[in-house]
C-alpha positions as CSV (number, residue, x, y, z in Angstrom):
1,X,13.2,27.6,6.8
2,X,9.9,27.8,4.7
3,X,8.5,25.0,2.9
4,X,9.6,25.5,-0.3
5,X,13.6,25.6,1.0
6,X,13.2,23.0,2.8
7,X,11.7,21.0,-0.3
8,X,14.4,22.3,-2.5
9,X,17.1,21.0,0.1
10,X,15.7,17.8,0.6
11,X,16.0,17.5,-3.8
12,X,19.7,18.7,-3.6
13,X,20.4,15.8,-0.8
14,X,18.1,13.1,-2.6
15,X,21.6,11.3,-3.3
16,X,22.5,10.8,-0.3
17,X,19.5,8.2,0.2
18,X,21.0,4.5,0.9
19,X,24.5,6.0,1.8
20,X,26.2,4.6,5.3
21,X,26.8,6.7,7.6
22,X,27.9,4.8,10.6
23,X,26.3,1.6,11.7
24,X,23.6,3.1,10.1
25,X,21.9,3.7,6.9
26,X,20.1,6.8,5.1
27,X,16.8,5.4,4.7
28,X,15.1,8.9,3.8
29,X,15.6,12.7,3.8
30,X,12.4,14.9,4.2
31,X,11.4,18.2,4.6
32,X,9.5,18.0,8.3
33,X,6.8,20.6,9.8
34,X,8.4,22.5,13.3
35,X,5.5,22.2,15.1
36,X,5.2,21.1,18.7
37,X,2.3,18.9,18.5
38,X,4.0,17.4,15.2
39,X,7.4,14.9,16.0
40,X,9.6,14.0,13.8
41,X,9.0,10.8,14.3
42,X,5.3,10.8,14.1
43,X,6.1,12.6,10.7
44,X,7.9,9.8,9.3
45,X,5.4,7.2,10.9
46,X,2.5,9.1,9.4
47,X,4.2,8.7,5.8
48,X,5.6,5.5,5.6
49,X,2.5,4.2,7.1
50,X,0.2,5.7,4.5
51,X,-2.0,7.3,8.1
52,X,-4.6,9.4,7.4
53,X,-3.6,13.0,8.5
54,X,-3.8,16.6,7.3
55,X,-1.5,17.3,4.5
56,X,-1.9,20.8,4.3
57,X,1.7,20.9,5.5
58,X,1.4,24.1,3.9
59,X,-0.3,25.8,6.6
60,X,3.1,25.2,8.8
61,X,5.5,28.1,8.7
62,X,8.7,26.5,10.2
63,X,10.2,23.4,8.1
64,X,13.2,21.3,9.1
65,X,14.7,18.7,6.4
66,X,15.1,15.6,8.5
67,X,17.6,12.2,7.2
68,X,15.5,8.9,8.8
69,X,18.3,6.4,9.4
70,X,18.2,2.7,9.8
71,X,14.6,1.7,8.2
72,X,15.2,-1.9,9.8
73,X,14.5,-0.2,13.0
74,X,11.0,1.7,11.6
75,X,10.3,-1.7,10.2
76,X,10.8,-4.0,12.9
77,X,10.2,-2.4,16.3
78,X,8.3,1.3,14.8
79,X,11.6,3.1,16.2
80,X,12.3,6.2,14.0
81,X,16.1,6.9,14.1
82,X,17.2,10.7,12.7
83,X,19.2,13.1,12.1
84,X,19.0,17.2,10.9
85,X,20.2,17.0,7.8
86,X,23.1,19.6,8.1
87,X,24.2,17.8,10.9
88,X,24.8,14.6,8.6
89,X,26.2,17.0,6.1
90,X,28.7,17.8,9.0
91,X,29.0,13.9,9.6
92,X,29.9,13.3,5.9
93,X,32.2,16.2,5.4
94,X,30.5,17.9,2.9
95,X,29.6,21.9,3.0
96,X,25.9,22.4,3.1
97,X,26.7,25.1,-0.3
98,X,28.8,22.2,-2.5
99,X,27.0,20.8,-5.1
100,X,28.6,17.6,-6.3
101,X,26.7,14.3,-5.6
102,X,28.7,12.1,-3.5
């Protein structure tokens, strides 16, 4: 998906940040570069660890909107723990087109 759908995605799912979902818990949901010399998980690190880094994320074409679970984890031990966001969708039961908050 392009930036902007995956930005627009990652507002319509903003509620679903602090939810359970498991043993874990929705720490974040963000729209995420598909690039292969970009993780995931460097993604998230790079944010939440204020790293200097190119943010013309604007120059990637491919975007994925990624759910970070269990910030304990990031915090303690630097372990980023995700998800695809559809496939928490799936988890929760709820169709990637509804629109009620949760």
């Amino acid at each position: 998906m392009t930036r902007t759908e995956a930005t627009q995605k990652t507002r319509k799912y903003s509620h679903l940040v602090g939810k359970r979902l498991g043993d874990d818990w929705i720490a974040a949901i963000m729209p995420v570069p598909i690039h292969p010399e970009i993780t995931v998980e460097e993604t998230f690190t790079i944010v939440f660890n204020h790293i200097p880094h190119d943010q013309s994320f604007s120059r990637f074409p491919d975007f994925m909107v990624a759910v970070m679970l269990n910030y304990q984890a990031f915090h303690d031990n630097w372990t980023v723990i995700w998800k695809d966001l559809d496939e928490v969708l799936e988890i929760l039961g709820i169709s990637p087109d509804a629109s009620e908050c949760i």
